[in-house]
C-alpha positions as CSV (number, residue, x, y, z in Angstrom):
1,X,32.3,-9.4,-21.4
2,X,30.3,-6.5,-20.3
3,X,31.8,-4.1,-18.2
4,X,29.7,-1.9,-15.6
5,X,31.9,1.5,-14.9
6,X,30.4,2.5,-11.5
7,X,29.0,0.7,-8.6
8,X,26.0,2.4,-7.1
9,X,22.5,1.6,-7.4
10,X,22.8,2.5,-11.2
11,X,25.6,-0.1,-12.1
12,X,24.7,-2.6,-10.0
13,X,21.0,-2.1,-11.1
14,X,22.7,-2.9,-14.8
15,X,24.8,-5.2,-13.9
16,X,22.0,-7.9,-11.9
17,X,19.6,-7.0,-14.9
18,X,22.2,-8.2,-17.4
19,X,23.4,-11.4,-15.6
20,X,20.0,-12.4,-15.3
21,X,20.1,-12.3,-18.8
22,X,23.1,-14.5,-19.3
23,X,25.8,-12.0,-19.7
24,X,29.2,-11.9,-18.6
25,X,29.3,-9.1,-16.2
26,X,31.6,-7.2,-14.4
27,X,31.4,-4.1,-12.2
28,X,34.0,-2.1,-11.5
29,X,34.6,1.1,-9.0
30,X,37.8,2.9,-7.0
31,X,35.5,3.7,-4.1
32,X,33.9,0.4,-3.6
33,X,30.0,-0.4,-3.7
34,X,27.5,2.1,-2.9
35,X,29.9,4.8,-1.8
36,X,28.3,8.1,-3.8
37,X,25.0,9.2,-4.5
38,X,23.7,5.9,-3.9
39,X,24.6,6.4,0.0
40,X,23.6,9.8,1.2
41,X,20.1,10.3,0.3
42,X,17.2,10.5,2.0
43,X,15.7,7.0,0.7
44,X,13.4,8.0,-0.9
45,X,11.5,5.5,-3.8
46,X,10.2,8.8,-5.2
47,X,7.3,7.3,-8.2
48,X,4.5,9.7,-7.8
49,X,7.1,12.8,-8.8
50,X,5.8,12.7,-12.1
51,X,6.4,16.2,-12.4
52,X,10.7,17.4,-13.6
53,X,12.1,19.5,-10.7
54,X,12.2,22.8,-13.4
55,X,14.0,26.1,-13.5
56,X,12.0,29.1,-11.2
57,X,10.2,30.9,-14.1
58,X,8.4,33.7,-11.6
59,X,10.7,36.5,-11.8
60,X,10.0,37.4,-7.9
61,X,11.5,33.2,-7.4
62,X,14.6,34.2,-9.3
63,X,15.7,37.4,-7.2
64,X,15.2,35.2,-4.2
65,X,17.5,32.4,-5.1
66,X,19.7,35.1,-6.4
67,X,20.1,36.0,-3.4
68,X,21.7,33.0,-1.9
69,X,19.7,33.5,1.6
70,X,16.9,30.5,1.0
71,X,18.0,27.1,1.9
72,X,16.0,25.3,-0.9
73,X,19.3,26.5,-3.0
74,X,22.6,27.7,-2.7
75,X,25.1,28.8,-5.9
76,X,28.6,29.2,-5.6
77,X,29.5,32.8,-7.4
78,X,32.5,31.6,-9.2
79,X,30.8,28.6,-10.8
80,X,28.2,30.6,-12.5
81,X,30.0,31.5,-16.0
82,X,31.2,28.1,-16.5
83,X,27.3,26.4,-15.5
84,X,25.5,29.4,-17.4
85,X,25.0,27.5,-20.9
86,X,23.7,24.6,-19.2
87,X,21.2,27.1,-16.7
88,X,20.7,28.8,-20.4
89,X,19.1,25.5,-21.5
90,X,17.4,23.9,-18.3
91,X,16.0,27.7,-18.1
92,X,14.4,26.5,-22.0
93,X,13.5,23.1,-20.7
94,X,11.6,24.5,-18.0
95,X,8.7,25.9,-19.9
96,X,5.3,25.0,-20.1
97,X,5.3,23.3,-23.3
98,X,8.4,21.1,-22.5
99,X,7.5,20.6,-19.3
100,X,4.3,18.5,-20.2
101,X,6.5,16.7,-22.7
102,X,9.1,15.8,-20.3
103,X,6.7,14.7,-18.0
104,X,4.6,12.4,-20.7
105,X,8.2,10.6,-21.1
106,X,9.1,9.9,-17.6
107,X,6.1,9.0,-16.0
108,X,6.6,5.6,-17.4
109,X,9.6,5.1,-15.7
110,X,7.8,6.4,-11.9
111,X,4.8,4.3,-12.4
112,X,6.8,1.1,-12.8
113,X,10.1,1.9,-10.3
114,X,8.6,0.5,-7.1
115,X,7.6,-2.8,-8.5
116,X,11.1,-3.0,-10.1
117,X,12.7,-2.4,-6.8
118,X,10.6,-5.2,-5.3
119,X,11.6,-7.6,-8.0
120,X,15.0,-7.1,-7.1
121,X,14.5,-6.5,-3.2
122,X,12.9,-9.8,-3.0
123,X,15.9,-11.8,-4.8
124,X,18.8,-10.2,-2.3
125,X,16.6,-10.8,0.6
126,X,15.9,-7.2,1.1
127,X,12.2,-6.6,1.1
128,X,12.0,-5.4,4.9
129,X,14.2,-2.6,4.0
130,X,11.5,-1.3,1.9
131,X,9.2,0.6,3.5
132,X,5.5,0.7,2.0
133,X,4.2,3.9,3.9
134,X,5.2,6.7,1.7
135,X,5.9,10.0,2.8
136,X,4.8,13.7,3.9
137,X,5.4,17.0,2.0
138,X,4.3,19.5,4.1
139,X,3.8,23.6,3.9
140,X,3.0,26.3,6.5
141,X,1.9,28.2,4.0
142,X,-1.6,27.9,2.5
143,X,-0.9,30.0,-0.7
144,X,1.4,27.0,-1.5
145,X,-1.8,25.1,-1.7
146,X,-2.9,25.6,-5.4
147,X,0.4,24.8,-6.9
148,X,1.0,21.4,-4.7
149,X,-2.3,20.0,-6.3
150,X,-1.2,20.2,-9.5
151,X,1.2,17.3,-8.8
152,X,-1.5,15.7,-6.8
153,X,-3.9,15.7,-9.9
154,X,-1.2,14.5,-12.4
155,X,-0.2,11.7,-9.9
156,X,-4.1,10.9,-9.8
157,X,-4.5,10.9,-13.5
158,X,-1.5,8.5,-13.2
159,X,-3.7,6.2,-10.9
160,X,-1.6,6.7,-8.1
161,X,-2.9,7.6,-4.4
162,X,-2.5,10.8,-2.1
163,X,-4.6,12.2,0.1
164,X,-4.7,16.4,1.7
165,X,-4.1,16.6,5.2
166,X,-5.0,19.5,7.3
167,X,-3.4,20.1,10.6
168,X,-5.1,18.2,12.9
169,X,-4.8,15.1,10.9
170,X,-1.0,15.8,10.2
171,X,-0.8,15.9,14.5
172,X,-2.4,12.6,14.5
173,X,-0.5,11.6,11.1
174,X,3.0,12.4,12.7
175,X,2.4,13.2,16.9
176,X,6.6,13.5,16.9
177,X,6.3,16.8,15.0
178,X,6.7,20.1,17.3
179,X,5.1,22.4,14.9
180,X,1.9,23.3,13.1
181,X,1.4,23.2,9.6
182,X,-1.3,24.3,7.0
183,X,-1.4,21.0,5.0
184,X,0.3,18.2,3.5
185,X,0.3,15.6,1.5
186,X,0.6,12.0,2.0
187,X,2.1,10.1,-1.3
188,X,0.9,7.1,-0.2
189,X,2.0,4.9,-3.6
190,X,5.9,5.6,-2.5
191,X,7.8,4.1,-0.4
192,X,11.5,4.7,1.4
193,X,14.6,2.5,1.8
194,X,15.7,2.7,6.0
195,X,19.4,2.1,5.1
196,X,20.0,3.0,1.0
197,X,23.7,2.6,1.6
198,X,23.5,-0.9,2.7
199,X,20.1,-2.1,0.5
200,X,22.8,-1.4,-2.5
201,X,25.3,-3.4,-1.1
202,X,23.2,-6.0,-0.6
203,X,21.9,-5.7,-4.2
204,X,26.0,-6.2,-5.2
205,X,26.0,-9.2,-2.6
206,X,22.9,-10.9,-4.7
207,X,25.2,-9.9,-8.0
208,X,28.5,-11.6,-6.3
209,X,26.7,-14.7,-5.3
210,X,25.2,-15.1,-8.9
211,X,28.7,-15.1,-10.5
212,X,28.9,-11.3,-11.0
213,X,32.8,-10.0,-10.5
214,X,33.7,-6.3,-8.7
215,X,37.2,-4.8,-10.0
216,X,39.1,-1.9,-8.4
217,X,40.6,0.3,-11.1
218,X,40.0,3.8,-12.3
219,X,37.5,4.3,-15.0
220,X,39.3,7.1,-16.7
221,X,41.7,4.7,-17.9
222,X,39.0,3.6,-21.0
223,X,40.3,2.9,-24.6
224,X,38.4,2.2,-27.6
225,X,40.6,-0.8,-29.0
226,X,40.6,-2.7,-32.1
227,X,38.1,-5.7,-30.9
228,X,36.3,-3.7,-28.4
229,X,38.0,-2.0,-24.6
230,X,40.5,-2.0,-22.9
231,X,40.6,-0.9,-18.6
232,X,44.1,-0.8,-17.1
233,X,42.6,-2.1,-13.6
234,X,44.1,-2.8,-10.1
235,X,44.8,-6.5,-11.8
236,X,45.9,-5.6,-14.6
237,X,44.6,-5.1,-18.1
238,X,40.7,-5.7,-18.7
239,X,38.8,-6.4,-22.0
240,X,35.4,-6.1,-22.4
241,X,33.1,-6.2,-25.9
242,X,30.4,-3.5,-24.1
243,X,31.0,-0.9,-21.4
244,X,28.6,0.8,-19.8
245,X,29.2,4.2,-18.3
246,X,27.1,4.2,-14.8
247,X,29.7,7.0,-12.9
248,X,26.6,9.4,-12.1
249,X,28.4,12.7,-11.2
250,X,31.3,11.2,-12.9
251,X,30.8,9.9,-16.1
252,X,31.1,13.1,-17.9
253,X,35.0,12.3,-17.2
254,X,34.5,9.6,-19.6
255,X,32.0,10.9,-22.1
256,X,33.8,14.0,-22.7
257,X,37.1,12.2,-23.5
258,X,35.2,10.1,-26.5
259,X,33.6,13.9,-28.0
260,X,30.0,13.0,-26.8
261,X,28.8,16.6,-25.9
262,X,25.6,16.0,-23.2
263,X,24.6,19.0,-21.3
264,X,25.1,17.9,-17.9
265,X,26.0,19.8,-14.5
266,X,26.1,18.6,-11.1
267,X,23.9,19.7,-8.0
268,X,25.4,19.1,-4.9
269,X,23.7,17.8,-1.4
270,X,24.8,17.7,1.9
271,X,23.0,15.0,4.8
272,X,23.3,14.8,8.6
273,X,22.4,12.3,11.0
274,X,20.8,12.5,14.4
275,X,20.4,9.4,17.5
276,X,16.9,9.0,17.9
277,X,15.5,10.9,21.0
278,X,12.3,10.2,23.1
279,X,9.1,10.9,21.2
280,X,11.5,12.2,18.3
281,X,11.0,9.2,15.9
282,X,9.0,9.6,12.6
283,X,6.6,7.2,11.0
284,X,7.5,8.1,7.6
285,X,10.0,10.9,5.6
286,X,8.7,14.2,5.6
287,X,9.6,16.9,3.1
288,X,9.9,20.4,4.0
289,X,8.4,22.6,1.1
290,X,8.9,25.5,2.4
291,X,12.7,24.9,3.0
292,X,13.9,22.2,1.0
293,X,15.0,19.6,3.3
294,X,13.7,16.0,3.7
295,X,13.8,14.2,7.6
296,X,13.7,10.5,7.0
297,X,13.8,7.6,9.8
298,X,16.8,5.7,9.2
299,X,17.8,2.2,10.2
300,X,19.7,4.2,13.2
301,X,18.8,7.2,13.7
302,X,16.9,10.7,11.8
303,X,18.5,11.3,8.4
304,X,18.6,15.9,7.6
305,X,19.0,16.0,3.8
306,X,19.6,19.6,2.4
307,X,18.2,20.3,-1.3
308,X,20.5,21.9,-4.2
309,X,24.1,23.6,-3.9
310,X,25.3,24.4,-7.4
311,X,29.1,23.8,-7.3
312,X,31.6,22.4,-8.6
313,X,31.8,18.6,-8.0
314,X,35.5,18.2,-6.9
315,X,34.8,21.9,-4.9
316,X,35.7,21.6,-0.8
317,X,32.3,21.5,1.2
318,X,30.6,24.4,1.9
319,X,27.2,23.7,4.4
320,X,25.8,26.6,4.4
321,X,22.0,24.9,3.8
322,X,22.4,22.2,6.6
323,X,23.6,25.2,8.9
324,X,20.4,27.1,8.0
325,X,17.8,24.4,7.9
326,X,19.0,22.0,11.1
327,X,17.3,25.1,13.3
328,X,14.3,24.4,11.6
329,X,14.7,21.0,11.9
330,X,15.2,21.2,15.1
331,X,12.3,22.7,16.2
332,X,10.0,20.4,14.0
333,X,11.3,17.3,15.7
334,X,13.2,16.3,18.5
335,X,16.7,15.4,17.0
336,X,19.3,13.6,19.2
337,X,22.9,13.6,19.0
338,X,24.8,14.2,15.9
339,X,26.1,11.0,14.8
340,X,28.5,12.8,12.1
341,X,31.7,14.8,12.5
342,X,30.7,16.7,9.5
343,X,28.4,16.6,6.8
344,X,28.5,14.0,4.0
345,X,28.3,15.7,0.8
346,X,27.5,13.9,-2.6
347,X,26.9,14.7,-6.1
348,X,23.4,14.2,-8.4
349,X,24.3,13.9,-12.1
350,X,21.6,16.5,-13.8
351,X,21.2,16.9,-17.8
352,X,19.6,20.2,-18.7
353,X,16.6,18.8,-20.6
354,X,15.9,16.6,-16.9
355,X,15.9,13.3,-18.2
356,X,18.1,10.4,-17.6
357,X,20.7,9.3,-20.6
358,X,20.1,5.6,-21.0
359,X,21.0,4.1,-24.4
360,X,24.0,3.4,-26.9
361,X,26.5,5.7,-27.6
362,X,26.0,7.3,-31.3
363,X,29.5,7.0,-32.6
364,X,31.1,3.8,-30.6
365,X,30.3,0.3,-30.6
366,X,29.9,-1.6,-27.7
367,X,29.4,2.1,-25.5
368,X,26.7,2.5,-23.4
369,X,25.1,5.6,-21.1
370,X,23.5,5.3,-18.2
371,X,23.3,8.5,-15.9
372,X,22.1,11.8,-15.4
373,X,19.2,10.6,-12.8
374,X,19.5,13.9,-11.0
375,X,17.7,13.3,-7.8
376,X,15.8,10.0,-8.7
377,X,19.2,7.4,-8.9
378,X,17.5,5.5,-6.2
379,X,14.1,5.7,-7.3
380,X,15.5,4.8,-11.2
381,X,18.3,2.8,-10.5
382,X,16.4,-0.9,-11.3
383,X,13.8,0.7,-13.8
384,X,16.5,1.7,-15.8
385,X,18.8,-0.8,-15.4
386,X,16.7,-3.2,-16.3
387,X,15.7,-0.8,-19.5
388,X,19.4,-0.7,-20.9
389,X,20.1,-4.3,-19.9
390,X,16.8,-5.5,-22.6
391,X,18.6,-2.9,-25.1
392,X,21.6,-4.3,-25.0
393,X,20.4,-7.6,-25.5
394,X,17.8,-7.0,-28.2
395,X,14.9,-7.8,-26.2
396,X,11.8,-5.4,-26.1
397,X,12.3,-2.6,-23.6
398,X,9.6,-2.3,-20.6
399,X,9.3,1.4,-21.1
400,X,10.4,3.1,-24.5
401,X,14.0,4.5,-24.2
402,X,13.6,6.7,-27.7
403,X,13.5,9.9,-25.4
404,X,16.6,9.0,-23.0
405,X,18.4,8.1,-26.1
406,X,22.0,9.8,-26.1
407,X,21.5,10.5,-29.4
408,X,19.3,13.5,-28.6
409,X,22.2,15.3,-27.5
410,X,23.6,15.2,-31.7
C-alpha cells in the first residue's frame, strides 16, 4: 500500500495520480481534506510566474522591510535568529546567476500546471470551477514599469500571453475598481479556482469514488519498520510499503525525525472575506503590487489575501498586514460585509533554494517528499503529483524531477 501523509491539493493530487496508476492508495490527515494551505488562498492557477519570488537584493528594499511598516511583509522579531541560516541561504539563492537557473528548472512545471488541473478538473466534474480569464497585477507607480516587463518578456519567451494596460483600459478592464492606476498587466494564460477549498474536496470525492481510502491519525506517529511503515492511526495500526510526506508546512515534523536536513521555513498568510456589494464584484483577481495583497471573486463573496508574515507556524495570529491593506482595499473596491469573525491564517512550506522537494528520500526505502511549494501548492499540486506518482512507479516523468530531487539537500 501507498500511504499519502496529508490531504490538501498536494496529497490528494498524489494520491488520484497514483490510483490511476493501479496503486493501492491511501490518504491520511487529522484535519480532514483541504483544511490548510489548500483552503485560504486566493485561487490562483499561477503558470505565467515563471520568475522565483527572491530575497530584496536593493539595499534601500531591505531597510524598508526592516522596518516592518510595508504590508507586502511583516517579520516577527523573536523569530529572526532561529530563521536567519535559512534567510542566510534564500539571500544566496536570490542572486542573479541562481535566479536564471532556478527559473530554467521550474518553468516546466508553470507551462504544463493548467492543463494538469484540467485533466483532473474534468474527471471530478469540476471544470466550471476553473476560471479561464486570468488575472490583473496592477501598480500606481510607473517607475514599477521596467521591472514588471521583465516577467512579461520571460512569460513571452515561454509562449505564454499578457498584454500592458494603461488606465483607461484597466477602467474598462475592471469598471468595479474606485481608483486609478498607472498600468497593469493582464496574464491572460492563468486562470483562478472560485472556491479552492471545495474544488480539493471535490478532487478527494473523485479519489473516494475510484476506491481511494481517507484515515484519521496523526502523521507524527511514522516508523520505519522491518518490511516497510508502520502509522498508529485512529483505527488502529497501518502498514504501508511507500509513504509519501505531502504535510506542506508540516512535514518538516516528519523529515526532521528521519535526519533529512532540508532548508525549509514557513511564511505565513492571513485572508478575509467580504458579501458582494452593488457594483463591487470583480471580473477576475487582481494583485496589488504596490502592497502585496491579491482581491479575488469567490464563489460567495470578495476574497482579501495578505502577502508574507515570517513567523513561527504554531505562533498565535498576528494581522497586522490585513489591518493595513483592507483600507486600501477598501477604497479600490466596494467590499461588503465581513463574512469572517477573524482572519484565517495558514502556512506556505518555503525551501530556501525556492523549489519544491518532490522525489525519494536518499537514505529510506519506500520514503517519498513532496512539499515545499511555497506559494504555488495550488498552481503545483497535480503537476507534481502527477510527477512523483510516474517516479514511484518507474514510468518516465512529464517534466524532469533531477532538480527537485531531495537529494540536493546532501
Amino acid at each position: 500500500m501507498d500511504l499519502i501523509l496529508g490531504a490538501g491539493i498536494i496529497g490528494v493530487s498524489t494520491a488520484l495520480h497514483l490510483h490511476a496508476r493501479g496503486r493501492n492508495v491511501s490518504l491520511l490527515d487529522k484535519n480532514g481534506v483541504g483544511n490548510e494551505a489548500s483552503f485560504g488562498n486566493a485561487g490562483l492557477i499561477e503558470r505565467t510566474d515563471l520568475l522565483p519570488r527572491t530575497f530584496p537584493r536593493e539595499i534601500s528594499e531591505i531597510l524598508r522591510y526592516a522596518s516592518n511598516s510595508d504590508p507586502r511583509l511583516r517579520y516577527d522579531l523573536t523569530n529572526i535568529i532561529a530563521l536567519a541560516p535559512w534567510l542566510v541561504r534564500y539571500w544566496h539563492n536570490s542572486n542573479a546567476n541562481n535566479v536564471r537557473a532556478i527559473s530554467k528548472n521550474i518553468s516546466p512545471l508553470f507551462v504544463r500546471c493548467l492543463d494538469e488541473h484540467h485533466e483532473l478538473a474534468k474527471l471530478a466534474n469540476v471544470s466550471k470551477m476553473i476560471k479561464p480569464d486570468g488575472w490583473l497585477q496592477l501598480s500606481r507607480d510607473p517607475t514599477t514599469y521596467k521591472n514588471a516587463m521583465i516577467g512579461v518578456e520571460r512569460a513571452k519567451r515561454a509562449g505564454m500571453k499578457s498584454s500592458v494596460l494603461d488606465s483607461a483600459q484597466i477602467a474598462k478592464k475592471e469598471p468595479a475598481l474606485n481608483e486609478k492606476f498607472a498600468f497593469a498587466i493582464h496574464w491572460q494564460d492563468s486562470a483562478s479556482i472560485s472556491d479552492p477549498g471545495i474544488y480539493v474536496k471535490k478532487l478527494y470525492d473523485l479519489f473516494v469514488a475510484n476506491g481511494g481510502a481517507m484515515i484519521n491519525g496523526d502523521a507524527r506517529n511514522l516508523q520505519q519498520v522491518e518490511n516497510g511503515w508502520q502509522l498508529q492511526a485512529d483505527i488502529g495500526n497501518i502498514f504501508a510499503d511507500n509513504v509519501v510526506v505531502a504535510l506542506g508546512a508540516w512535514s518538516g515534523d516528519i523529515f526532521k525525525r528521519f535526519g533529512y536536513k532540508i532548508p525549509y521555513a514557513v511564511k505565513r498568510g492571513y485572508h478575509m472575506n467580504y458579501d458582494y456589494k452593488k457594483n463591487g464584484r470583480l471580473k477576475i483577481p487582481i494583485i496589488d503590487m504596490d502592497n502585496g495583497f491579491v482581491l479575488a471573486p469567490m464563489k460567495n463573496g470578495t476574497r482579501l489575501s495578505s502577502a508574507i508574515e515570517f513567523a513561527h507556524r504554531d505562533k498565535k495570529p498576528t494581522p497586522h498586514q490585513l489591518k493595513k491593506i483592507e483600507p486600501i482595499a477598501q477604497s479600490m473596491l466596494n467590499l461588503g460585509e465581513c463574512q469572517l469573525e477573524k482572519p484565517w491564517l495558514g502556512s506556505r512550506p518555503c525551501t530556501a533554494d525556492m523549489m519544491p522537494v518532490i522525489g525519494k528520500a536518499p537514505n529510506h526505502k519506500g520514503l517519498w517528499f513532496n512539499f515545499g511549494h511555497a506559494h504555488h501548492g495550488l498552481t503545483l499540486g497535480p503537476i507534481s503529483g502527477k510527477i512523483l506518482a510516474q517516479i514511484m512507479v518507474d514510468e518516465e516523468p512529464s517534466v524532469s524531477p533531477r532538480a527537485f530531487s531531495p537529494a540536493r539537500f546532501i
